[in-house]
C-alpha positions as protocol buffer text, in pm:
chain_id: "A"
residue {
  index: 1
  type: UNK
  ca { x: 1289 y: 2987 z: -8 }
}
residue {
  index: 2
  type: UNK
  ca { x: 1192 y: 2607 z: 48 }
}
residue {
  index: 3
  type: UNK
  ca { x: 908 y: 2482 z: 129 }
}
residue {
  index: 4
  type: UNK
  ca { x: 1012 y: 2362 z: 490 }
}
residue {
  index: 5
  type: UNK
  ca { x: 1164 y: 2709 z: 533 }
}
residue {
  index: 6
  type: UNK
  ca { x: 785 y: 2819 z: 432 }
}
residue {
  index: 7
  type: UNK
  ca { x: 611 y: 2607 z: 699 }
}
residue {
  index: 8
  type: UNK
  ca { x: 896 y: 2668 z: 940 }
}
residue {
  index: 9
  type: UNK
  ca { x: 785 y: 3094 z: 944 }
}
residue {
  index: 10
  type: UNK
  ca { x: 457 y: 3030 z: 920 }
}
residue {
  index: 11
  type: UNK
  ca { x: 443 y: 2794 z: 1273 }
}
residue {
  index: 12
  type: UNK
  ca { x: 695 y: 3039 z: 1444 }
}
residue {
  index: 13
  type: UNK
  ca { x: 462 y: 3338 z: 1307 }
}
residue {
  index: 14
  type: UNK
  ca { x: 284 y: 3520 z: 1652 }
}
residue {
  index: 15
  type: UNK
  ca { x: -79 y: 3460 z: 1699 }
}
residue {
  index: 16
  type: UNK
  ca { x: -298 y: 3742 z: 1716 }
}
residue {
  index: 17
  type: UNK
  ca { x: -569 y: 3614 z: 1954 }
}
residue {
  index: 18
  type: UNK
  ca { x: -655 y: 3838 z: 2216 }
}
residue {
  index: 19
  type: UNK
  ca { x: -413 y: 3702 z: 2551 }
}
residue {
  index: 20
  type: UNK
  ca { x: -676 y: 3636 z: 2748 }
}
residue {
  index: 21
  type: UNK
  ca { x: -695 y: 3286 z: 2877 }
}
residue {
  index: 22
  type: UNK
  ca { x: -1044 y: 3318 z: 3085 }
}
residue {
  index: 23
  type: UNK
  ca { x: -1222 y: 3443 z: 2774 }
}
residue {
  index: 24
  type: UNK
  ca { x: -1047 y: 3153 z: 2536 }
}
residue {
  index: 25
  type: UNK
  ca { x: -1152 y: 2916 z: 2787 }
}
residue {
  index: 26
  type: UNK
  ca { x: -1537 y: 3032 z: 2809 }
}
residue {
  index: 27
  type: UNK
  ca { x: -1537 y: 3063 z: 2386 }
}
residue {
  index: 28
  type: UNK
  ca { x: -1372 y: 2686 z: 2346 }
}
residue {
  index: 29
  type: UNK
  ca { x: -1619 y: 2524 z: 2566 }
}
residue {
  index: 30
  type: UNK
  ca { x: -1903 y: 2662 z: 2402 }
}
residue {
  index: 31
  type: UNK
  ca { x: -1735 y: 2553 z: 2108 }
}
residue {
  index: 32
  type: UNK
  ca { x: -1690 y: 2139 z: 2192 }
}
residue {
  index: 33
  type: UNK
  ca { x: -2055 y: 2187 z: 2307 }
}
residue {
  index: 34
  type: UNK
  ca { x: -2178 y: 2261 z: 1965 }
}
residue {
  index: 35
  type: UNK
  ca { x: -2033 y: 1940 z: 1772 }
}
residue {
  index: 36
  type: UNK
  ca { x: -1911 y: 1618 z: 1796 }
}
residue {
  index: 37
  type: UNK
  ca { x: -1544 y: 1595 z: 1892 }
}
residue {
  index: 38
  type: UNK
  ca { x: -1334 y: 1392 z: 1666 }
}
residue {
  index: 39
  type: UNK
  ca { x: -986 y: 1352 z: 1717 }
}
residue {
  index: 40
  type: UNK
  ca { x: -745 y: 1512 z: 1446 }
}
residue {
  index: 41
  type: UNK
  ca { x: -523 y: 1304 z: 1207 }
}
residue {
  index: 42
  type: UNK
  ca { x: -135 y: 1356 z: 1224 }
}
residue {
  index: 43
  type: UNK
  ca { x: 41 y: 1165 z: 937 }
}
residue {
  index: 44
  type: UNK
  ca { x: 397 y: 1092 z: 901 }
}
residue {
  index: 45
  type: UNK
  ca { x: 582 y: 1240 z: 581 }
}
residue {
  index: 46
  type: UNK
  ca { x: 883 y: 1077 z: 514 }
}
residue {
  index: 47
  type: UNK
  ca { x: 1048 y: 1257 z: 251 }
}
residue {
  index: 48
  type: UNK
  ca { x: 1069 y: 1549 z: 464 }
}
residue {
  index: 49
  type: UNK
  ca { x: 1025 y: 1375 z: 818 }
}
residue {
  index: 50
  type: UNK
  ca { x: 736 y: 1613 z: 903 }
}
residue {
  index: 51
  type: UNK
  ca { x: 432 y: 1516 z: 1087 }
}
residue {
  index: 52
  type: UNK
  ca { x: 153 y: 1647 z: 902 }
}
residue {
  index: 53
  type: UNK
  ca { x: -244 y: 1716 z: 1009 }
}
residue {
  index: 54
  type: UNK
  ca { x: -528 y: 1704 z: 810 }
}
residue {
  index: 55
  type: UNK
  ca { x: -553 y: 2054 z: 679 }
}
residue {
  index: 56
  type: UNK
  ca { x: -155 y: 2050 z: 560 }
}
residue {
  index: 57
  type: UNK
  ca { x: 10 y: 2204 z: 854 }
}
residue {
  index: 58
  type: UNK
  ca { x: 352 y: 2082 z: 949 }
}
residue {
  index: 59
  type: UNK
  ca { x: 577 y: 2057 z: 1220 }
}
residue {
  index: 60
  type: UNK
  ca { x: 905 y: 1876 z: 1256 }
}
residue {
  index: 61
  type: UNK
  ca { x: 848 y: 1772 z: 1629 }
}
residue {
  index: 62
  type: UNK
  ca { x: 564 y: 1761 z: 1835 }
}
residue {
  index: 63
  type: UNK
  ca { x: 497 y: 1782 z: 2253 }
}
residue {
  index: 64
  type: UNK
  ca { x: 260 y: 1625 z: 2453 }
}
residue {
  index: 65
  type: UNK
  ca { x: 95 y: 1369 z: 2619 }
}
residue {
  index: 66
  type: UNK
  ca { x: 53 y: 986 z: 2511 }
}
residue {
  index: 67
  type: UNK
  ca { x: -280 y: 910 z: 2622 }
}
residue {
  index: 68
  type: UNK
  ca { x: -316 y: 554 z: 2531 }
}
residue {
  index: 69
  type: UNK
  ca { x: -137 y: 352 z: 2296 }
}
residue {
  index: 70
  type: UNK
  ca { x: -352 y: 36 z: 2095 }
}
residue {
  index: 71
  type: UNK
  ca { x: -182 y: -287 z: 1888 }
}
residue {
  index: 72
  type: UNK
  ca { x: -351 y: -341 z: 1575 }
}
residue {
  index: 73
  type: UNK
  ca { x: -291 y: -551 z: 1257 }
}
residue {
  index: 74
  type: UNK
  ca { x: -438 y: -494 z: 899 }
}
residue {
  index: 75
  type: UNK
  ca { x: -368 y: -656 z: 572 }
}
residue {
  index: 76
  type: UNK
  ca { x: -427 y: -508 z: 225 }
}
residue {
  index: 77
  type: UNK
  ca { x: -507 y: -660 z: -99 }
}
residue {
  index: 78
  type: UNK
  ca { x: -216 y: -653 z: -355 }
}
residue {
  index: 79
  type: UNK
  ca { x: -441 y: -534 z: -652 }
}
residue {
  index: 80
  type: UNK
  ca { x: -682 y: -255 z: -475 }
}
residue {
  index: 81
  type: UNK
  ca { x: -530 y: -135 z: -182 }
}
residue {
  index: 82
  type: UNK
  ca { x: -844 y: -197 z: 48 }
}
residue {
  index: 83
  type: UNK
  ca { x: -829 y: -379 z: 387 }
}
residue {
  index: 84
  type: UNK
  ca { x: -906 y: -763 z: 321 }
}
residue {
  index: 85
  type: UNK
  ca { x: -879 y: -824 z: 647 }
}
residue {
  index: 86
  type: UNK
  ca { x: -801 y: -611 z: 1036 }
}
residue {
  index: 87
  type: UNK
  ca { x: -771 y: -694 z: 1345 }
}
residue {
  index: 88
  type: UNK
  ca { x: -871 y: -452 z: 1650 }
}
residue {
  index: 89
  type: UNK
  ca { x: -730 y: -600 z: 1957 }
}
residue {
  index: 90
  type: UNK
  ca { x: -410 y: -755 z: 1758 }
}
residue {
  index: 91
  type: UNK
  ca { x: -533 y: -1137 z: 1839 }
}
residue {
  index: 92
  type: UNK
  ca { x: -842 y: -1195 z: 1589 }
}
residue {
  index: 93
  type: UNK
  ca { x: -844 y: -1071 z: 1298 }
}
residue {
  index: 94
  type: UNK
  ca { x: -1160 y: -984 z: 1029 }
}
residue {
  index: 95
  type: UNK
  ca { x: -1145 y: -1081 z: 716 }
}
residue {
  index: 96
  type: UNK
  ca { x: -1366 y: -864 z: 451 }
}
residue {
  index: 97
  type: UNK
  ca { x: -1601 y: -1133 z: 444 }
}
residue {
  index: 98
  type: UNK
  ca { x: -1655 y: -1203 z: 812 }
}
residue {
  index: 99
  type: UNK
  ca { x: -1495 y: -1469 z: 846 }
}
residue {
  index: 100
  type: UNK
  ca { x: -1252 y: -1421 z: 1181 }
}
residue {
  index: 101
  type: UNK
  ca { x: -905 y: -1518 z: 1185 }
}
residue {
  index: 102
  type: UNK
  ca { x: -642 y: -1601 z: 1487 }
}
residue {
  index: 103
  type: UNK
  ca { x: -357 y: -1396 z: 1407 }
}
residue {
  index: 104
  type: UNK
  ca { x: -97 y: -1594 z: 1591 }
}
residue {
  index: 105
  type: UNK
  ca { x: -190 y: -1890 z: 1345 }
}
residue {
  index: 106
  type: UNK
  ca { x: -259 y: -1690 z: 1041 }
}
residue {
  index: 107
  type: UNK
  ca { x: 24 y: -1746 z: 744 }
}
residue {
  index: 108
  type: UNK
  ca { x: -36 y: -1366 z: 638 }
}
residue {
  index: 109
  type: UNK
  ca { x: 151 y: -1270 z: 958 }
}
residue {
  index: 110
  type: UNK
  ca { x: 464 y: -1471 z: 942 }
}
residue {
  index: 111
  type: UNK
  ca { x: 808 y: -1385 z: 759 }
}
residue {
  index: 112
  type: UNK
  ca { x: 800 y: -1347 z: 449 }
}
residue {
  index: 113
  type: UNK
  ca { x: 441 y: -1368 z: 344 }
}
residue {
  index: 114
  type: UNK
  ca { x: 465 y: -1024 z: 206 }
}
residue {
  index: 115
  type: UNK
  ca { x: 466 y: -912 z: -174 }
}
residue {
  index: 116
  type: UNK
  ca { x: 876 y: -869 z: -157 }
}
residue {
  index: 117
  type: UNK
  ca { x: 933 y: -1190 z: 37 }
}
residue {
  index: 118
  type: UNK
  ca { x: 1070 y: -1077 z: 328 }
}
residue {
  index: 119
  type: UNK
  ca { x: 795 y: -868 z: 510 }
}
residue {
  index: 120
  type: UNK
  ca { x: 500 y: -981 z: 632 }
}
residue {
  index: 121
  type: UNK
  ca { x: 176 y: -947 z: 466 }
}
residue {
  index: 122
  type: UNK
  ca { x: -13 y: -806 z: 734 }
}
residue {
  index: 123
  type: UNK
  ca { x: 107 y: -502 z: 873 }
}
residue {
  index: 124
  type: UNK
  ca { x: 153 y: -433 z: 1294 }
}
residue {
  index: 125
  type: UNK
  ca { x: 66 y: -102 z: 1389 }
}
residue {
  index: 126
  type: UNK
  ca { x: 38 y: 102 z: 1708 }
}
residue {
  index: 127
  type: UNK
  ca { x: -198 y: 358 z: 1720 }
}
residue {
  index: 128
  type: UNK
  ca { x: -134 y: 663 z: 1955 }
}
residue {
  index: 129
  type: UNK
  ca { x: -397 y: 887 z: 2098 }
}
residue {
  index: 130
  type: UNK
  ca { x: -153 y: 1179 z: 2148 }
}
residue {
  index: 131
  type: UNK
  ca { x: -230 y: 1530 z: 2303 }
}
residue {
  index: 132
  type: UNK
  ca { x: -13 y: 1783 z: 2174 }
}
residue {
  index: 133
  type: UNK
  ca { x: 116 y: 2091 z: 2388 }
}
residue {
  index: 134
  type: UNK
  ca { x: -202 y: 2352 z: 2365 }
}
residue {
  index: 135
  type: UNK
  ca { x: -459 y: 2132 z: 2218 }
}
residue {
  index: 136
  type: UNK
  ca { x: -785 y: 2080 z: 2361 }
}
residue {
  index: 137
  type: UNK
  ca { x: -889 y: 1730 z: 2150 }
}
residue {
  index: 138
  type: UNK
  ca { x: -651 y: 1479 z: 2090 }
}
residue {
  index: 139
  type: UNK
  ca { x: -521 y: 1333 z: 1760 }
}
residue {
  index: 140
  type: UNK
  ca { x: -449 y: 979 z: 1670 }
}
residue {
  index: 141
  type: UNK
  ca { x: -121 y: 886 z: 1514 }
}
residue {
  index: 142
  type: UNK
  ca { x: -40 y: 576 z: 1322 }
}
residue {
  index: 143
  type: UNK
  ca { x: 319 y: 463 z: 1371 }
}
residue {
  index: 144
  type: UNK
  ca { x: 488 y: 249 z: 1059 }
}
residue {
  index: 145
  type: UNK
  ca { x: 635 y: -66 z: 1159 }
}
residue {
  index: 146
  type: UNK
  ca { x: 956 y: 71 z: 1138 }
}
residue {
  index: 147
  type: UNK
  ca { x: 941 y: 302 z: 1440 }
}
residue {
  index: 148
  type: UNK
  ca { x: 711 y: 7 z: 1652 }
}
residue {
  index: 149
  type: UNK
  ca { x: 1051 y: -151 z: 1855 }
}
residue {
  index: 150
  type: UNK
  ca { x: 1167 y: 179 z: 1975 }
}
residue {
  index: 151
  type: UNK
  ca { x: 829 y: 314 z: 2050 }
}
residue {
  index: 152
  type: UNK
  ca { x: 795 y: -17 z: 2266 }
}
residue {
  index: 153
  type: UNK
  ca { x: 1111 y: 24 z: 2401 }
}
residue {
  index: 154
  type: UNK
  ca { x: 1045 y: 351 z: 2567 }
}
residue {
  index: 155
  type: UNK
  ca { x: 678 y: 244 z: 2662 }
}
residue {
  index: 156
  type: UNK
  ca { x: 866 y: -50 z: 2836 }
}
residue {
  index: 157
  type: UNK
  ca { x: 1092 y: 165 z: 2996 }
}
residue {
  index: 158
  type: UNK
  ca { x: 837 y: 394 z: 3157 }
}
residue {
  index: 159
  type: UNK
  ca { x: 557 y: 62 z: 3333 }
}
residue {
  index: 160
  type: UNK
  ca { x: 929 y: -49 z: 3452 }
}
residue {
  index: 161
  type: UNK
  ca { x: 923 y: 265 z: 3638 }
}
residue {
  index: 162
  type: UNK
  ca { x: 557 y: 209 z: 3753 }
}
residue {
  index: 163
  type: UNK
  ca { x: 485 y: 565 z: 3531 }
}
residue {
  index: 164
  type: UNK
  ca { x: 156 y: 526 z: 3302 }
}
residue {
  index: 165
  type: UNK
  ca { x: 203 y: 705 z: 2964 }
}
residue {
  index: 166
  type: UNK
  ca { x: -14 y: 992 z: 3047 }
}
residue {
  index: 167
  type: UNK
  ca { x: 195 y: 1048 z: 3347 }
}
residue {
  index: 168
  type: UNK
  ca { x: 483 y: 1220 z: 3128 }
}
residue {
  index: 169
  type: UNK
  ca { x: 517 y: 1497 z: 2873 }
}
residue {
  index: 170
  type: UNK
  ca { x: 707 y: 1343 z: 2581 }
}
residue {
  index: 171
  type: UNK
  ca { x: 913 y: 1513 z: 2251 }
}
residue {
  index: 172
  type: UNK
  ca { x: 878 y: 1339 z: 1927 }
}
residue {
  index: 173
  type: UNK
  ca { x: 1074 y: 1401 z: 1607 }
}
residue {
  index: 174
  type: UNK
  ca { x: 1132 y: 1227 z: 1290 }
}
residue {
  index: 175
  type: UNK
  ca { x: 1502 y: 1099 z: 1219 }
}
residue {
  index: 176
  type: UNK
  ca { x: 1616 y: 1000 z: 857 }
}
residue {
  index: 177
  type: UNK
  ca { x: 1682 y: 617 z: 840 }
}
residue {
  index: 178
  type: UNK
  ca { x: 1768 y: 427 z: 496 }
}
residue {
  index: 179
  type: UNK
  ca { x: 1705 y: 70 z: 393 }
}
residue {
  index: 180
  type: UNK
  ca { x: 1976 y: -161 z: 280 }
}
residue {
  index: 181
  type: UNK
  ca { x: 1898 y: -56 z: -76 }
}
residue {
  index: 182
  type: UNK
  ca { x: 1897 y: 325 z: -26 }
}
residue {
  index: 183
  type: UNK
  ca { x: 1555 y: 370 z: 94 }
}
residue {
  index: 184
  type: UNK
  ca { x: 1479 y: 654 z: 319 }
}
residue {
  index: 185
  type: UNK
  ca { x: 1212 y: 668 z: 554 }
}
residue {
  index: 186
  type: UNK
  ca { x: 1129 y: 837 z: 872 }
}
residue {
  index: 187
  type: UNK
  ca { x: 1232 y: 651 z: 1228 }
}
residue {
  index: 188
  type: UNK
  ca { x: 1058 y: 786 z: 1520 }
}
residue {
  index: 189
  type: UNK
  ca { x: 1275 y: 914 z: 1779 }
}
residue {
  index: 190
  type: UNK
  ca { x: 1104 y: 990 z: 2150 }
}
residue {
  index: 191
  type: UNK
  ca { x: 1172 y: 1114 z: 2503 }
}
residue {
  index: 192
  type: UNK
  ca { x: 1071 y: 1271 z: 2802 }
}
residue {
  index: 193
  type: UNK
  ca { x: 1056 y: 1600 z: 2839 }
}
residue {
  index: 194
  type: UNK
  ca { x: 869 y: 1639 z: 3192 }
}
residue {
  index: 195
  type: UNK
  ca { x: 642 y: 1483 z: 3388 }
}
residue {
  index: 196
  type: UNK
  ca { x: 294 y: 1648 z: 3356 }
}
residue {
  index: 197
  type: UNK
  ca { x: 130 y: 1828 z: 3637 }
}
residue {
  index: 198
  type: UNK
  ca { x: -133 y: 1715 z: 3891 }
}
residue {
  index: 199
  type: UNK
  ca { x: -390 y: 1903 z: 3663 }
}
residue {
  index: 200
  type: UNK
  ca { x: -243 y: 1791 z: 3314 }
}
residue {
  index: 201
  type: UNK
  ca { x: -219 y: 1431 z: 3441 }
}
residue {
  index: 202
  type: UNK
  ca { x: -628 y: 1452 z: 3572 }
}
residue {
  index: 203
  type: UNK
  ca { x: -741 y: 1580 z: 3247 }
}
residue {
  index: 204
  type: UNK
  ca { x: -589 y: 1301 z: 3027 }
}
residue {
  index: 205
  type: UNK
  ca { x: -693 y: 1039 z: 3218 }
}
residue {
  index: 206
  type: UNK
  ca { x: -1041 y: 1214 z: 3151 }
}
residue {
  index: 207
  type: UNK
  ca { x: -946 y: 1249 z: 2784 }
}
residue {
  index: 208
  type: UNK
  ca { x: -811 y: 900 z: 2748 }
}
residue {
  index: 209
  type: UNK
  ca { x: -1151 y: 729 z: 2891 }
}
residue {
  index: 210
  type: UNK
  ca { x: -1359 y: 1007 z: 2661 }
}
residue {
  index: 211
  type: UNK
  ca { x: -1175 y: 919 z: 2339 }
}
residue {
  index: 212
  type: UNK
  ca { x: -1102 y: 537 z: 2397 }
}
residue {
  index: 213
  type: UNK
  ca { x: -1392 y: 396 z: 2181 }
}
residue {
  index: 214
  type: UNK
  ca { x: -1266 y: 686 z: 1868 }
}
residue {
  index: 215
  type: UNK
  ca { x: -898 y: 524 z: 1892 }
}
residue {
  index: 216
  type: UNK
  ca { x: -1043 y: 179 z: 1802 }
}
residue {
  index: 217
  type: UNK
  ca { x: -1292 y: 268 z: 1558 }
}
residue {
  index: 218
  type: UNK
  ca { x: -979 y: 464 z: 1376 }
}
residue {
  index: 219
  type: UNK
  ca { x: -850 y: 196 z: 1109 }
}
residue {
  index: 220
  type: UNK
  ca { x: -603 y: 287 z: 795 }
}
residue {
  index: 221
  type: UNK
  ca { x: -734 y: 409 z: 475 }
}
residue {
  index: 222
  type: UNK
  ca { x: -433 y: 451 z: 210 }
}
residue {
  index: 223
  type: UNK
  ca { x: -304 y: 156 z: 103 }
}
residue {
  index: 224
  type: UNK
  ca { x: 62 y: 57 z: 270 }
}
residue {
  index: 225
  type: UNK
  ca { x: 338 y: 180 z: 71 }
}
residue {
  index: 226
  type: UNK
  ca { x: 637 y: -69 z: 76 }
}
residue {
  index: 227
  type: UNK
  ca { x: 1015 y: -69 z: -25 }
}
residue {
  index: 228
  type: UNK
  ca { x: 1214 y: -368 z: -29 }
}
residue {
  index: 229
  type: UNK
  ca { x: 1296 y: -410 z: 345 }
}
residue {
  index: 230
  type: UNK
  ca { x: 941 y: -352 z: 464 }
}
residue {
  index: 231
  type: UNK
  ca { x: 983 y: 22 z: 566 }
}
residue {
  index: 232
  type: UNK
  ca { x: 569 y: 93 z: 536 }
}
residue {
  index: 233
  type: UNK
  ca { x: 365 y: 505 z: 603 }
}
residue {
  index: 234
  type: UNK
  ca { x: 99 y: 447 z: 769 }
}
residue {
  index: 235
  type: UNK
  ca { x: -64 y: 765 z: 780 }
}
residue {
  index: 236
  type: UNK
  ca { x: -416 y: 850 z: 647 }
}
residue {
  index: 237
  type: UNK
  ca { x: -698 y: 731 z: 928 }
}
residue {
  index: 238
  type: UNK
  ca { x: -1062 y: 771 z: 888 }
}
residue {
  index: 239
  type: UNK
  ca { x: -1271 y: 736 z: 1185 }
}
């Protein structure tokens, strides 16, 4: 039996929680009343094209809500892996020193400024406070640069239509994609499913407002793994 076979069961395996929703409901808010609420991690794994939370659990799509969506840039250093240098709102940078930086100007974010001479050496990122089907705390998800012009695409698609991302239930998966030299990496692929209720779209416009401040304090922590053609994972946060 694989591994994803393994993970597959165990997700599909039947909770055995008692089916009552009023008593779940009473036992969760005491719950969030005893600690600080921190939104979960969910890392891409490309090999497999999982997403993957913090404690190791797996799934090969995920449903929810997009409840805001954040530009961010961060370079690393080529010999340690830590951030020299990130920028927040995707115009200014920080460099490790203090000294700030206009990222429009910057030579670190132009073509071919990174180590293979074709990326660049600071790294675009979206980061995605995402509510998945059944949670009660969102999660933040870092998207590689190779999934950020389709993800824009269908964020476009939807303020065309005057629709807010938290105004739709969305289904994301992870589609194999290889570089010119034989790469592979995970591409995000992403649509609508439904639009949320009344009720659903109230409580993550609450959720969004709540958790704003934890999706910009969220910056990467592993260092930005690279192939020849700049396909990057972006995955481990810390908040």
């Amino acid at each position: 039996m694989t591994r994803a076979n393994t993970m597959d069961e165990f997700f599909e395996a039947p909770s055995n929680l008692p089916a009552n929703p009023d008593l779940m409901a009473d036992l969760l808010a005491e719950d969030l009343d005893g600690f600080q609420a921190t939104p979960v991690k969910i890392g891409i794994e490309h090999r497999s094209r999982c997403f993957m939370t913090a404690d190791g659990h797996v799934e090969r799509s995920l449903s929810g809500i997009i409840l805001l969506s954040q530009k961010t840039r961060v370079r690393f250093s080529e010999t340690d892996s830590k951030i020299v240098c990130l920028s927040a709102d995707h115009k200014t940078g920080t460099a490790s020193d203090g000294t700030e930086i206009s990222c429009a100007t910057c030579p670190h974010n132009q073509w071919g400024s990174g180590g293979n001479g074709k990326a660049k050496a600071c790294k675009e990122q979206r980061k995605l406070l995402f509510l998945p089907e059944g949670w009660e705390i969102p999660a933040v998800i870092f998207l590689p640069p190779t999934s950020l012009r389709r993800f824009d695409r269908f964020a476009s698609a939807l303020v065309a239509q005057r629709k807010p991302l938290p105004s739709v239930v969305v289904t994301m998966r992870l589609e194999e994609a290889r570089t010119d030299g034989g790469a592979v990496f995970a591409k995000l692929a992403i649509e609508v499913a439904r639009e949320t209720t009344p009720e659903e779209f109230q409580n993550a416009v609450a959720l969004r407002q709540a958790f704003r401040r934890t999706l910009e304090d969220a910056v990467v922590e592993a260092s930005v793994v690279e192939d020849g053609n700049g396909a990057a994972d972006l995955t481990e946060v810390q908040f």
